[in-house]
PQR file with spaces between the fields and no chain letter, atoms N, CA, C, O and H, PARSE charges and radii, in Angstrom:
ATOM       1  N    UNK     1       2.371   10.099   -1.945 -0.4000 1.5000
ATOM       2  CA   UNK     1       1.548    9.307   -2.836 -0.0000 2.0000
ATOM       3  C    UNK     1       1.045   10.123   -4.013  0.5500 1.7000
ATOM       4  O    UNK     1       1.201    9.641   -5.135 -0.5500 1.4000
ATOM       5  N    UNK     2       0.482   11.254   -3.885 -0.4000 1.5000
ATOM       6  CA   UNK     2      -0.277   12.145   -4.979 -0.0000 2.0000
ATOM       7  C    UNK     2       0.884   12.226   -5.995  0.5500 1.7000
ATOM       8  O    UNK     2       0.744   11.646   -7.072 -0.5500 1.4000
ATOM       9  H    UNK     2       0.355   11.645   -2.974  0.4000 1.0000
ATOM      10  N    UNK     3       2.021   12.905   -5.729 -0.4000 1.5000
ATOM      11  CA   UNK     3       2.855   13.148   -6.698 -0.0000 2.0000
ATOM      12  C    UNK     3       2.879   11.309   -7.668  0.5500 1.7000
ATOM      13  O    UNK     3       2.731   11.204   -8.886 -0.5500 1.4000
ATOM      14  H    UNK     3       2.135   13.376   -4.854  0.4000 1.0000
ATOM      15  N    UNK     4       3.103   10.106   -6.694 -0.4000 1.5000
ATOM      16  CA   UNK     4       3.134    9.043   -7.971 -0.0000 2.0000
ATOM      17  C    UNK     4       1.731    9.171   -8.076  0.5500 1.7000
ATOM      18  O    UNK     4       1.794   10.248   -7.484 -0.5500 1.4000
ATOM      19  H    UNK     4       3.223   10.191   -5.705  0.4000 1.0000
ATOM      20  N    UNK     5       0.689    9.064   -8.263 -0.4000 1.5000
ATOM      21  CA   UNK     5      -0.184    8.431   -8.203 -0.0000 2.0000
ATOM      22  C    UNK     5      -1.325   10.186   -8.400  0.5500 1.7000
ATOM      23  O    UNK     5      -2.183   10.588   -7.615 -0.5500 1.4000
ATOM      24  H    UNK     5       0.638    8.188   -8.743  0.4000 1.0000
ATOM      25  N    UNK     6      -0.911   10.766   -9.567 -0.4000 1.5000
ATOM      26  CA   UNK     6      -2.077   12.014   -9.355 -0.0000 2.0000
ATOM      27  C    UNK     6      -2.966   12.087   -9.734  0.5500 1.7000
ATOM      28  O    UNK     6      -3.514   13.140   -9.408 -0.5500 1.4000
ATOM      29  H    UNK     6      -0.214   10.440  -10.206  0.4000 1.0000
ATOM      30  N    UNK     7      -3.882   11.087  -10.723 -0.4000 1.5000
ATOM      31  CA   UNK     7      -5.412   10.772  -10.745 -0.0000 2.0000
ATOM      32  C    UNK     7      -6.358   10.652   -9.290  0.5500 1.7000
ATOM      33  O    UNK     7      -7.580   10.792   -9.255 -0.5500 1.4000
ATOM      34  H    UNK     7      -3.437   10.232  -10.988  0.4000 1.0000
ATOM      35  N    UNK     8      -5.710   10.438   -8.431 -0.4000 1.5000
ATOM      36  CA   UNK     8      -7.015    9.680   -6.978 -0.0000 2.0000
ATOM      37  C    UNK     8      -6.274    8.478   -6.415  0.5500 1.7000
ATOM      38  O    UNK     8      -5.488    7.615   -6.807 -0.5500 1.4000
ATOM      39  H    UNK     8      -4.717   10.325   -8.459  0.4000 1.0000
ATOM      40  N    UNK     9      -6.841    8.807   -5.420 -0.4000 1.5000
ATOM      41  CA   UNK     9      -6.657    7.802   -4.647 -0.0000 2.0000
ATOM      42  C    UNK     9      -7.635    8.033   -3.176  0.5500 1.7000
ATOM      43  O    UNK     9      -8.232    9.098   -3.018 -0.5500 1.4000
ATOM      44  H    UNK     9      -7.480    9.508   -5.102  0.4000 1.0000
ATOM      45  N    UNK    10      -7.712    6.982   -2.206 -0.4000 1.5000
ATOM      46  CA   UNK    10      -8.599    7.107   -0.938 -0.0000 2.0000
ATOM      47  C    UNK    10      -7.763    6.695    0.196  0.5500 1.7000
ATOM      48  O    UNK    10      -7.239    5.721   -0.346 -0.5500 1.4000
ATOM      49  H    UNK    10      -7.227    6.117   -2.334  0.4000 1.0000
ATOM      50  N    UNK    11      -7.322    6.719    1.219 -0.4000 1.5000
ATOM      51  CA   UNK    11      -6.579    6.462    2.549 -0.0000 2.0000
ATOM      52  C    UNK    11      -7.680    6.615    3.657  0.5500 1.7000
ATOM      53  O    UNK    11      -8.113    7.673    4.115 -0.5500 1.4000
ATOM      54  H    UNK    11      -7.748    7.510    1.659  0.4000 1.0000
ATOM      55  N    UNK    12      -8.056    5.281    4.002 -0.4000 1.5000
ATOM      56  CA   UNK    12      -8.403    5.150    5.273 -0.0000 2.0000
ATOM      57  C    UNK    12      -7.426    4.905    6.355  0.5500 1.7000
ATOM      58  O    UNK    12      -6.273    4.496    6.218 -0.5500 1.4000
ATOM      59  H    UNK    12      -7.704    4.422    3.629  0.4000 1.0000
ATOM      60  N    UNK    13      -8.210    5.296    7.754 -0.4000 1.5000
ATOM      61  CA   UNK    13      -7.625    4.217    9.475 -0.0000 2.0000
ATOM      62  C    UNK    13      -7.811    3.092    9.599  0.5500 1.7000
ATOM      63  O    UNK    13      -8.999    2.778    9.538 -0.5500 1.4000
ATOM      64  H    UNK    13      -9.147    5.629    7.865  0.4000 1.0000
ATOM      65  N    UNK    14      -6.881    2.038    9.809 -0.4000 1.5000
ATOM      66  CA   UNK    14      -6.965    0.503    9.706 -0.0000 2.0000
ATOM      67  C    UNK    14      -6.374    0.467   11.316  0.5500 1.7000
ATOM      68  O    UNK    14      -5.790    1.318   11.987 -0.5500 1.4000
ATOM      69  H    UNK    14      -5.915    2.293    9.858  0.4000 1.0000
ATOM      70  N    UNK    15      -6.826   -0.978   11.614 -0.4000 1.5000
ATOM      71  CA   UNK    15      -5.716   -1.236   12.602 -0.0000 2.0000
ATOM      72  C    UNK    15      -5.553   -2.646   12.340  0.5500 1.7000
ATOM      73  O    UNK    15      -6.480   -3.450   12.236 -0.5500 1.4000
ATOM      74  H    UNK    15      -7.301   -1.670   11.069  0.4000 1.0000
ATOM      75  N    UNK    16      -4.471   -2.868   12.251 -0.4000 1.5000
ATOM      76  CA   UNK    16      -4.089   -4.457   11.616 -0.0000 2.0000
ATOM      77  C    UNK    16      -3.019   -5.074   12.684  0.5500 1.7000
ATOM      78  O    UNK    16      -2.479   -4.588   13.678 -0.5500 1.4000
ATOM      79  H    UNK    16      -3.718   -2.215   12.335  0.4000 1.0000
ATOM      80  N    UNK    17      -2.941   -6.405   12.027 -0.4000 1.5000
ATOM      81  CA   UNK    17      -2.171   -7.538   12.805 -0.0000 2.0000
ATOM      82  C    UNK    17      -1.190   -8.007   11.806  0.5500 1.7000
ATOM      83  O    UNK    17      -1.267   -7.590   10.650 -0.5500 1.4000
ATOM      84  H    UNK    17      -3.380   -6.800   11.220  0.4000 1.0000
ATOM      85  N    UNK    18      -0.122   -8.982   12.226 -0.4000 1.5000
ATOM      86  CA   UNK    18       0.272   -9.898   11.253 -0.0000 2.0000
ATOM      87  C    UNK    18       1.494  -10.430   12.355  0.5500 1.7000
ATOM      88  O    UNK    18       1.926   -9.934   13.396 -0.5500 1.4000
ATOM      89  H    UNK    18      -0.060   -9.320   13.165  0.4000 1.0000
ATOM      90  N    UNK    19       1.770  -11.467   11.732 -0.4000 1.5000
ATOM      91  CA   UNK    19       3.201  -12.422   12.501 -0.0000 2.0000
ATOM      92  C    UNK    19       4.356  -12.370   12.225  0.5500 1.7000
ATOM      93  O    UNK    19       4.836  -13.009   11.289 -0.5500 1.4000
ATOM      94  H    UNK    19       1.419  -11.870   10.887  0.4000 1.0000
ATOM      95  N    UNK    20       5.156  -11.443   13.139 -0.4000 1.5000
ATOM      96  CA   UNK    20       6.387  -11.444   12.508 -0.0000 2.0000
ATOM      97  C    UNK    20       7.063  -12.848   12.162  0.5500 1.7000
ATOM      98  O    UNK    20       6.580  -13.959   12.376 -0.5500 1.4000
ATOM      99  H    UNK    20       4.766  -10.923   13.899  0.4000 1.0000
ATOM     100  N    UNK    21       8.384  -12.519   11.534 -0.4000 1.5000
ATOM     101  CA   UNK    21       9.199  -13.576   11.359 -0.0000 2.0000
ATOM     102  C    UNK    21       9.395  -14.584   12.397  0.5500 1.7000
ATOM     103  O    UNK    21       9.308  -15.787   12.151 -0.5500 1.4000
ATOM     104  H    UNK    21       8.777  -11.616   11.360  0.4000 1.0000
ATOM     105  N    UNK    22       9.671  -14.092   13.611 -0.4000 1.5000
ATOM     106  CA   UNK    22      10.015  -14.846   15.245 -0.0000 2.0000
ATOM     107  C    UNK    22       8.509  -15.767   15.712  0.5500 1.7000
ATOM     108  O    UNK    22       8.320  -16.803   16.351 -0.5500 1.4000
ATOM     109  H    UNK    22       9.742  -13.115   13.811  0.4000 1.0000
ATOM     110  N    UNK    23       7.718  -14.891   15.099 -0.4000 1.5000
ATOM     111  CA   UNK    23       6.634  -15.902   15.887 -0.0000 2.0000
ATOM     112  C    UNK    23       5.593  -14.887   16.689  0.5500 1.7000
ATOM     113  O    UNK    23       4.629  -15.259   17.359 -0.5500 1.4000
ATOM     114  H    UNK    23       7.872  -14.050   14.580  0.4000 1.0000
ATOM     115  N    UNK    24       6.009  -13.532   16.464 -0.4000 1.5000
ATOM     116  CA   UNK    24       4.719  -13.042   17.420 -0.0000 2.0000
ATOM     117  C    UNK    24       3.971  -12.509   16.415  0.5500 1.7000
ATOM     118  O    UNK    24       4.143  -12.661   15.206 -0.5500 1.4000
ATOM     119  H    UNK    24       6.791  -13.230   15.920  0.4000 1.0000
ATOM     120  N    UNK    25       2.787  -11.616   17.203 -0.4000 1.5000
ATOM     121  CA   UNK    25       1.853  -10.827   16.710 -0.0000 2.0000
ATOM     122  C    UNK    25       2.375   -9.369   16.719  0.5500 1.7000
ATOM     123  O    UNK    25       2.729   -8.612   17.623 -0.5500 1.4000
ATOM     124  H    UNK    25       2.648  -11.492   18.185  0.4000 1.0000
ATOM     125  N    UNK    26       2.323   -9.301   15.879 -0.4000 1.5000
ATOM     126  CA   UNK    26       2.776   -7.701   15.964 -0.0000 2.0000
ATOM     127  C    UNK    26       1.133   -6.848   14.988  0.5500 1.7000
ATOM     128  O    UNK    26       0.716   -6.938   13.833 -0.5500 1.4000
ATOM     129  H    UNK    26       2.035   -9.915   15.145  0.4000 1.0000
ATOM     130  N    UNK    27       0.501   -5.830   16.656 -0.4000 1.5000
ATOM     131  CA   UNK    27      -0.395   -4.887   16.375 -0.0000 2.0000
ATOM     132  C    UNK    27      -0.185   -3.436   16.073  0.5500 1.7000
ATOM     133  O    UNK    27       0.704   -2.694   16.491 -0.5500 1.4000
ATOM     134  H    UNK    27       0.840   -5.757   17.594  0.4000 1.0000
ATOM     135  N    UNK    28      -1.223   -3.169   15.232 -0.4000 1.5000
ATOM     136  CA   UNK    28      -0.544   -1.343   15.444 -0.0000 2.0000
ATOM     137  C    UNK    28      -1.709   -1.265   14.446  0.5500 1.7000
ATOM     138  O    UNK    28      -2.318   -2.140   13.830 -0.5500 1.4000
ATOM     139  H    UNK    28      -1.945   -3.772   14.893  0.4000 1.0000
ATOM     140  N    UNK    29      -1.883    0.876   14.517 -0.4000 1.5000
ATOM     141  CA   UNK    29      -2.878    0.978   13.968 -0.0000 2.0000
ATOM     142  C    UNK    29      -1.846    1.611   12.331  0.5500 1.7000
ATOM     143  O    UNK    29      -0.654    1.902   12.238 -0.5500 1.4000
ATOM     144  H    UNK    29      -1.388    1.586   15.017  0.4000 1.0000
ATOM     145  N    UNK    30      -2.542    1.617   11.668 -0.4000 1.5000
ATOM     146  CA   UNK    30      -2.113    1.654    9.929 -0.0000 2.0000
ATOM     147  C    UNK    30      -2.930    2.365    9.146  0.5500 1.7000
ATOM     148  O    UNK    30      -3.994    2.501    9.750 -0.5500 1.4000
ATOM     149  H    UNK    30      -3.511    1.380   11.743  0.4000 1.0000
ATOM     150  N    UNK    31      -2.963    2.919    8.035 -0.4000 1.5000
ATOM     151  CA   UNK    31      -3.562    3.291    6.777 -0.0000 2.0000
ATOM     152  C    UNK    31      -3.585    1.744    5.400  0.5500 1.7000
ATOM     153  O    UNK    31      -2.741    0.933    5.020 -0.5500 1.4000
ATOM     154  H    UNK    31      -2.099    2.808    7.544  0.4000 1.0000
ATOM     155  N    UNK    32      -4.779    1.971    5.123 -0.4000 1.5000
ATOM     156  CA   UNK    32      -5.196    1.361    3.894 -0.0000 2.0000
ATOM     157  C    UNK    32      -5.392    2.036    2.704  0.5500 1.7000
ATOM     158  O    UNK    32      -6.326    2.835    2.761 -0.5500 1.4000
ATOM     159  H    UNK    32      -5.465    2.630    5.431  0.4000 1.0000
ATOM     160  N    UNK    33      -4.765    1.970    1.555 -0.4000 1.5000
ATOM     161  CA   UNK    33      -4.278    2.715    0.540 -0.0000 2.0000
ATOM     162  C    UNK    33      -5.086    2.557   -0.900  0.5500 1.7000
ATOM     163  O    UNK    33      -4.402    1.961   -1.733 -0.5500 1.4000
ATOM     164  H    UNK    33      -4.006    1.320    1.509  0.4000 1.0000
ATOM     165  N    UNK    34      -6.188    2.899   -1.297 -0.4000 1.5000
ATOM     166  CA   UNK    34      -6.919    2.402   -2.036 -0.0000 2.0000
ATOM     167  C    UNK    34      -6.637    3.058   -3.620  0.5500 1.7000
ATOM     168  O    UNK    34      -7.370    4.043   -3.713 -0.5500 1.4000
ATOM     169  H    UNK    34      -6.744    3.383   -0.620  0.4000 1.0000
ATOM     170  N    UNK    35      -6.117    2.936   -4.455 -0.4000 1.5000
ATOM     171  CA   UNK    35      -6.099    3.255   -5.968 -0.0000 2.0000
ATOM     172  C    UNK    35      -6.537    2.427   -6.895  0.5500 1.7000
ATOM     173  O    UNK    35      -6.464    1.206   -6.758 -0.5500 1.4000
ATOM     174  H    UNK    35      -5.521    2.136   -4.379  0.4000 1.0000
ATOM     175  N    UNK    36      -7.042    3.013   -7.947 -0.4000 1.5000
ATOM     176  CA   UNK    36      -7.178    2.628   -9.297 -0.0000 2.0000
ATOM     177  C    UNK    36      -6.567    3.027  -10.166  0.5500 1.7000
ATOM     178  O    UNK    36      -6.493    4.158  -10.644 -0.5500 1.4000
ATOM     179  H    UNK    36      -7.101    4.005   -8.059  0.4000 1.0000
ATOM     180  N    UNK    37      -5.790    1.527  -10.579 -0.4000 1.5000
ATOM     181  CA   UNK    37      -4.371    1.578  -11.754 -0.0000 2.0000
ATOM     182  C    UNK    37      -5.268    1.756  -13.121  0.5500 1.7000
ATOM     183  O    UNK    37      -6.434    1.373  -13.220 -0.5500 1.4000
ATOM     184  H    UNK    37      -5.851    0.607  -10.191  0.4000 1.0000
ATOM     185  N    UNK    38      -4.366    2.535  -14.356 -0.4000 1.5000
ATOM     186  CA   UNK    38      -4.870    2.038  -15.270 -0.0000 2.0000
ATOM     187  C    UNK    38      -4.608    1.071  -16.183  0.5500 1.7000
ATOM     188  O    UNK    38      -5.348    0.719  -17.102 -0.5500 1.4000
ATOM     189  H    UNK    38      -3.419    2.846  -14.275  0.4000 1.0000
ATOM     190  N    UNK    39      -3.042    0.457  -15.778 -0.4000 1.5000
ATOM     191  CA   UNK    39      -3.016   -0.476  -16.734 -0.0000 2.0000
ATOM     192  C    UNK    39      -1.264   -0.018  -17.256  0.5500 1.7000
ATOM     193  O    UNK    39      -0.470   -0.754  -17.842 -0.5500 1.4000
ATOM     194  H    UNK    39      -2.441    0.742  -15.031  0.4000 1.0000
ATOM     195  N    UNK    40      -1.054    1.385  -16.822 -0.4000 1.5000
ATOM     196  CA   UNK    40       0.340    1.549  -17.756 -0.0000 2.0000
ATOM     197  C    UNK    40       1.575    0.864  -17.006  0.5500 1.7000
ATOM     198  O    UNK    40       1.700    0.541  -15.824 -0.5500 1.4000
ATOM     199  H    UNK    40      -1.699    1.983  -16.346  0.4000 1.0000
ATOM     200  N    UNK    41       2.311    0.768  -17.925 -0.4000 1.5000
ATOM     201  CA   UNK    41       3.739   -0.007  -17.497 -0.0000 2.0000
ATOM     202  C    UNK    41       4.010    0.360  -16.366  0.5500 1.7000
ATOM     203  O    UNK    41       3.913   -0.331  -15.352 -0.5500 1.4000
ATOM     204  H    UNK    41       2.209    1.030  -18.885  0.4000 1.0000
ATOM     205  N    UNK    42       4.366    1.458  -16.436 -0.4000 1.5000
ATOM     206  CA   UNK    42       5.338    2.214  -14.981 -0.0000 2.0000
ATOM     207  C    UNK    42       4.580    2.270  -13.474  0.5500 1.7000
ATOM     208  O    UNK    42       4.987    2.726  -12.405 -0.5500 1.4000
ATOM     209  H    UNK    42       4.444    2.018  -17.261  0.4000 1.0000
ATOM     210  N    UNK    43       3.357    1.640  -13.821 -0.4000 1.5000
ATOM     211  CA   UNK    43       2.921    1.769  -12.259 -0.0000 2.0000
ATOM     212  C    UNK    43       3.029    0.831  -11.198  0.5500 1.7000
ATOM     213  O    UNK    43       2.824    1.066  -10.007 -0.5500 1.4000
ATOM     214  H    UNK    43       3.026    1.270  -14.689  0.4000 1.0000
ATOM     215  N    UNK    44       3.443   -0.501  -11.832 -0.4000 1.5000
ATOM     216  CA   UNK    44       4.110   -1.921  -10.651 -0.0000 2.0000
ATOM     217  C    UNK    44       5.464   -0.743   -9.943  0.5500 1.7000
ATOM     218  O    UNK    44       5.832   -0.534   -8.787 -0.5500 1.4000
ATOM     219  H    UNK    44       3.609   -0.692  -12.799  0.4000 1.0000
ATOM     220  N    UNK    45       5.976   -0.089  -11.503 -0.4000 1.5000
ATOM     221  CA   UNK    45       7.640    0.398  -10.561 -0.0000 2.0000
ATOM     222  C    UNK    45       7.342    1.403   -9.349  0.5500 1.7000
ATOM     223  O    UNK    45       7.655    1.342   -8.160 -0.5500 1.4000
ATOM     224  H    UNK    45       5.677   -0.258  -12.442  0.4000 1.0000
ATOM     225  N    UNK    46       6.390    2.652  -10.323 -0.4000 1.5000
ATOM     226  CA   UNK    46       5.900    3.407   -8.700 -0.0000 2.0000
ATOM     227  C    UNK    46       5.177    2.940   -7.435  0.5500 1.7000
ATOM     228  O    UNK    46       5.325    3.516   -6.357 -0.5500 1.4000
ATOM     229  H    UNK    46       6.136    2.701  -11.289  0.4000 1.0000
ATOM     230  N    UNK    47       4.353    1.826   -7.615 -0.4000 1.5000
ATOM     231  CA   UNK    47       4.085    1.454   -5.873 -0.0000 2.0000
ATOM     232  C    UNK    47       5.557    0.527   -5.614  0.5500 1.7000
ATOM     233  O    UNK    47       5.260    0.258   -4.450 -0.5500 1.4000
ATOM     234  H    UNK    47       4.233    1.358   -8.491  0.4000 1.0000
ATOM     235  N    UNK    48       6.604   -0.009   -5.757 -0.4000 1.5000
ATOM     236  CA   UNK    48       7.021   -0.381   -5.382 -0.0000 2.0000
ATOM     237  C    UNK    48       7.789    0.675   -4.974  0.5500 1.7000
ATOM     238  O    UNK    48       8.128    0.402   -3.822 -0.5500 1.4000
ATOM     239  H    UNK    48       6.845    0.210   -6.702  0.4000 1.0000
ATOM     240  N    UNK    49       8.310    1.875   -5.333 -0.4000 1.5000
ATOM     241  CA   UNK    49       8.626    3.009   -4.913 -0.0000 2.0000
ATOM     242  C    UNK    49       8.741    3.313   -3.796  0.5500 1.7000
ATOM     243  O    UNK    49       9.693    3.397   -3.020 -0.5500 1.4000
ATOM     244  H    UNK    49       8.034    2.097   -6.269  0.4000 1.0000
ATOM     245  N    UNK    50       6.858    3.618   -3.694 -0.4000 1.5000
ATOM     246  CA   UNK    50       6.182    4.237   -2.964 -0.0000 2.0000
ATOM     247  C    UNK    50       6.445    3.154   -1.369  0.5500 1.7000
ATOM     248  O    UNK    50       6.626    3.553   -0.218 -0.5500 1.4000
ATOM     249  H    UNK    50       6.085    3.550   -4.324  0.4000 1.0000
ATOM     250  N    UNK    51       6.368    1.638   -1.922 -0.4000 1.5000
ATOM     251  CA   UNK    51       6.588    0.752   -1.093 -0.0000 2.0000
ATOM     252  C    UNK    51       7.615    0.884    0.017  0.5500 1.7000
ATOM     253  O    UNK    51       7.298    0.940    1.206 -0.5500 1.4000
ATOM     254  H    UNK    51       6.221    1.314   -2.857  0.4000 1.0000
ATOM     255  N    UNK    52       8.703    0.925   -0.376 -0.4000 1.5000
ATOM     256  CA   UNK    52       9.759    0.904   -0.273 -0.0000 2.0000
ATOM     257  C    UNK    52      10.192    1.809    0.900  0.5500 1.7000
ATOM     258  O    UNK    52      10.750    1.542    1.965 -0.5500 1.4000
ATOM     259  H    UNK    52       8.960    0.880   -1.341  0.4000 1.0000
ATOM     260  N    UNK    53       9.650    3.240    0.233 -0.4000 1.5000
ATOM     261  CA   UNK    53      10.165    4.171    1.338 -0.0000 2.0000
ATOM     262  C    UNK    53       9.042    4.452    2.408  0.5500 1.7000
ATOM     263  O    UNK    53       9.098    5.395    3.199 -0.5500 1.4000
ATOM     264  H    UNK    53       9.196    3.457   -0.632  0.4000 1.0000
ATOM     265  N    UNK    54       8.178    3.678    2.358 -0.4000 1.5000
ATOM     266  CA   UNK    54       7.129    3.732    3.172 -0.0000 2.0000
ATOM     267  C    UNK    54       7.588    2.810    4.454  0.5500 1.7000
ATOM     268  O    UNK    54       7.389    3.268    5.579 -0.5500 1.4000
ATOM     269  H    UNK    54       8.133    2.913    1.716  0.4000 1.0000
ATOM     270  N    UNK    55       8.298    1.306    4.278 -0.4000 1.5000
ATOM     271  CA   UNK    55       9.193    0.728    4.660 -0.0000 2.0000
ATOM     272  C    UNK    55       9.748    1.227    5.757  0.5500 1.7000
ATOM     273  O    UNK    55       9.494    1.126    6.957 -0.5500 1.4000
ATOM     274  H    UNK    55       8.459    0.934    3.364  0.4000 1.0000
ATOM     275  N    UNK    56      11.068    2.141    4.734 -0.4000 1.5000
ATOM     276  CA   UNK    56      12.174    3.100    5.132 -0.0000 2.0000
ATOM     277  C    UNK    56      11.926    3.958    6.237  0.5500 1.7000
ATOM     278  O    UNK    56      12.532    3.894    7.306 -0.5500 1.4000
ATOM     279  H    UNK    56      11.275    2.223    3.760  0.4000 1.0000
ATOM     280  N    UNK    57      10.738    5.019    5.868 -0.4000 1.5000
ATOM     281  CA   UNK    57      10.206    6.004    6.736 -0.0000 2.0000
ATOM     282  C    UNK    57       9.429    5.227    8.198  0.5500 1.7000
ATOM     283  O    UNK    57       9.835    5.590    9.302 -0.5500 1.4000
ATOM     284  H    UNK    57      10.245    5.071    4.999  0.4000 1.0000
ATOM     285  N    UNK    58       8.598    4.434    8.134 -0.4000 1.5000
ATOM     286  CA   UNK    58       8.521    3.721    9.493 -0.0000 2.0000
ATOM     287  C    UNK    58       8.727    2.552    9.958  0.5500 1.7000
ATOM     288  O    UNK    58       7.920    1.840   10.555 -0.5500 1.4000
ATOM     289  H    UNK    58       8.268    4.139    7.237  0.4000 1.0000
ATOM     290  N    UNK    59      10.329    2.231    9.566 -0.4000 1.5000
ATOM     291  CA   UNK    59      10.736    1.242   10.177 -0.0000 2.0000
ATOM     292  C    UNK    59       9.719   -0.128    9.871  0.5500 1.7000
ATOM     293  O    UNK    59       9.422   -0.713   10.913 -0.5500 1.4000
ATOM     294  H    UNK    59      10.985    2.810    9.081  0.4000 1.0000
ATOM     295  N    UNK    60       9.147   -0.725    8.631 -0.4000 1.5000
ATOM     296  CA   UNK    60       8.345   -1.515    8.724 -0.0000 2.0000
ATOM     297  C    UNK    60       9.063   -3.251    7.991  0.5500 1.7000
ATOM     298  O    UNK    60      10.294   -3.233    7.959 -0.5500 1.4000
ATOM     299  H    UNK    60       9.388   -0.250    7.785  0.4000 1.0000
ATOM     300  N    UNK    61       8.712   -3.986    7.703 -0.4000 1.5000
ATOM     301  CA   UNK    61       9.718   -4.985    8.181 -0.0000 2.0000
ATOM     302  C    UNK    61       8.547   -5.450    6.047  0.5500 1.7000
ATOM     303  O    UNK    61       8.899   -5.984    4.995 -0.5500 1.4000
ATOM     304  H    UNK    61       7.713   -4.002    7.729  0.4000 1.0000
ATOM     305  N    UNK    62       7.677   -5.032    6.382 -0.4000 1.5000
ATOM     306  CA   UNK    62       6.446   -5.355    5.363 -0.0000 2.0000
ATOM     307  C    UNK    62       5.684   -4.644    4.664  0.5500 1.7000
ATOM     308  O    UNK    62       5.948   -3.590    5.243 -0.5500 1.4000
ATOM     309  H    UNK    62       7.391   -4.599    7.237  0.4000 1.0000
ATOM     310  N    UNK    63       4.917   -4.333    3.855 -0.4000 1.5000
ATOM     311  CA   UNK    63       4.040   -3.526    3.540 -0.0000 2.0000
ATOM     312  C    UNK    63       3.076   -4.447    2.355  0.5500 1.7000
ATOM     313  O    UNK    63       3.386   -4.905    1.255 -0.5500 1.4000
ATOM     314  H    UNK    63       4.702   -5.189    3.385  0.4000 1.0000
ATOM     315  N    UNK    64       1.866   -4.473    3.086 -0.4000 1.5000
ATOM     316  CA   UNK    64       0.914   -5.173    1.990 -0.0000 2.0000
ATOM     317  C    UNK    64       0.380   -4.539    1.214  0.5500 1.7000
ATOM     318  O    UNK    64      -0.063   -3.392    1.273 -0.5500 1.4000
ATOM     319  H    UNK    64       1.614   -4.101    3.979  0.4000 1.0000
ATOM     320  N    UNK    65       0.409   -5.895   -0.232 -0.4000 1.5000
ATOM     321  CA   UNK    65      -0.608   -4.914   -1.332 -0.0000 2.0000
ATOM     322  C    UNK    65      -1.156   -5.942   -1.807  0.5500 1.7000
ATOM     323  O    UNK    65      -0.590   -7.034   -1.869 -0.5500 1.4000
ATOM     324  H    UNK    65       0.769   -6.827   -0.280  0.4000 1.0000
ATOM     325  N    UNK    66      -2.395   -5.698   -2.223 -0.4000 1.5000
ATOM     326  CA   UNK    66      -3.271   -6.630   -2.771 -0.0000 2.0000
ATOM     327  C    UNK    66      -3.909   -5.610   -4.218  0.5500 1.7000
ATOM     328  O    UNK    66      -4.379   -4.482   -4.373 -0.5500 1.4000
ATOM     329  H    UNK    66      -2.855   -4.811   -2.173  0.4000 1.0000
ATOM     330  N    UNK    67      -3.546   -6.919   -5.155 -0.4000 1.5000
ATOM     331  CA   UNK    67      -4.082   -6.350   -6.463 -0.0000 2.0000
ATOM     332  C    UNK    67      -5.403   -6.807   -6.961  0.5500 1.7000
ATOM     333  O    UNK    67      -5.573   -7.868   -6.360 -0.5500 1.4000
ATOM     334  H    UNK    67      -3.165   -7.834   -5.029  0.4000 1.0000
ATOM     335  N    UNK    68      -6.395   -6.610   -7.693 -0.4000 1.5000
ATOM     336  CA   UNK    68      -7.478   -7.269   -7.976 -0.0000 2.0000
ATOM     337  C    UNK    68      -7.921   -6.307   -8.820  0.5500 1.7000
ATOM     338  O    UNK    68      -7.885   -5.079   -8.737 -0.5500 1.4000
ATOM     339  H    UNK    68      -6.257   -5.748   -8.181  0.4000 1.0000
ATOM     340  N    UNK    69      -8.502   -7.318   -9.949 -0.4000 1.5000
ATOM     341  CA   UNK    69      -8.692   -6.544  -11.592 -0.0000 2.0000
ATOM     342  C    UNK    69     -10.813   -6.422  -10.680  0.5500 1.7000
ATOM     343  O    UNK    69     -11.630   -7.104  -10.061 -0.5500 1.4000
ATOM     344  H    UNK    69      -8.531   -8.315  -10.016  0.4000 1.0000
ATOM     345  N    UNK    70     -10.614   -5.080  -11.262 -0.4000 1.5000
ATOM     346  CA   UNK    70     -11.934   -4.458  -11.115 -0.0000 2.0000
ATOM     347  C    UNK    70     -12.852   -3.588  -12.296  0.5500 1.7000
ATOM     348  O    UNK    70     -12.166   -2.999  -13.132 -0.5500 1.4000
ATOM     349  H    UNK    70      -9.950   -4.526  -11.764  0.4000 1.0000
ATOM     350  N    UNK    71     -13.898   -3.502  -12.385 -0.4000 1.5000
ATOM     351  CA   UNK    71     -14.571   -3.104  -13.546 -0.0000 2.0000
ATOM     352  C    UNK    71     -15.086   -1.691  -12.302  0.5500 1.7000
ATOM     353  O    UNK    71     -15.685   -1.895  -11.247 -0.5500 1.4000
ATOM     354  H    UNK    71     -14.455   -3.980  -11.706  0.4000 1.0000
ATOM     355  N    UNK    72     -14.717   -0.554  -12.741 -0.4000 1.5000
ATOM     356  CA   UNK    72     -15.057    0.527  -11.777 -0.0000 2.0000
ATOM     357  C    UNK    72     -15.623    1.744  -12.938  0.5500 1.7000
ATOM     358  O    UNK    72     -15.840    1.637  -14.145 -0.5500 1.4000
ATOM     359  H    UNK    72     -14.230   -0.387  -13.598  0.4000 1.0000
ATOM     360  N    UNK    73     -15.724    2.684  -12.190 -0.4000 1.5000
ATOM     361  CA   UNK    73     -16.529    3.671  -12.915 -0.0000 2.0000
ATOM     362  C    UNK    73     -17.189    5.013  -11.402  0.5500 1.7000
ATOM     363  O    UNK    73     -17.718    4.934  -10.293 -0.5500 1.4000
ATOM     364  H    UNK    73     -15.548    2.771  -11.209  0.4000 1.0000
ATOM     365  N    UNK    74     -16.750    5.967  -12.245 -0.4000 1.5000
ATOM     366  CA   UNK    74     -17.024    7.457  -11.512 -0.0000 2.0000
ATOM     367  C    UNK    74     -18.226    8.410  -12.054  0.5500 1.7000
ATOM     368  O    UNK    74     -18.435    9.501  -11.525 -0.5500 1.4000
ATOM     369  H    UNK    74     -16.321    6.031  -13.146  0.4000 1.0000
């Protein structure tokens, strides 16, 4: 992540749910991935990147992201 993403970022322990395709529940514990975009072009392409092989690396079928315009400050 740092290398796309080298301003900051925060990673918490989650433990989440969701329904697979078939119909079950599928549990497990997870990370929640918290950044602040600034706005430039190329950063939809790097989390999808980042998405992708996150995927790849543990076998995941999904990977959620939720976007939401925020007024922040450090």
């Amino acid at each position: 992540m740092t290398p796309r993403f080298p301003d900051g970022l925060s990673v918490s322990d989650v433990y989440g749910q969701w329904r697979s395709p078939a119909g079950a529940f599928v549990r497990q514990n997870s990370k929640a991935l918290f950044i602040v975009l600034s706005g430039r072009p190329d950063e939809q392409q790097r989390l999808d990147m980042v998405r992708d092989a996150y995927k790849r690396r543990f076998h995941q079928q999904a990977v959620l992201l939720v976007e939401e315009k925020a007024c922040v400050g450090f």
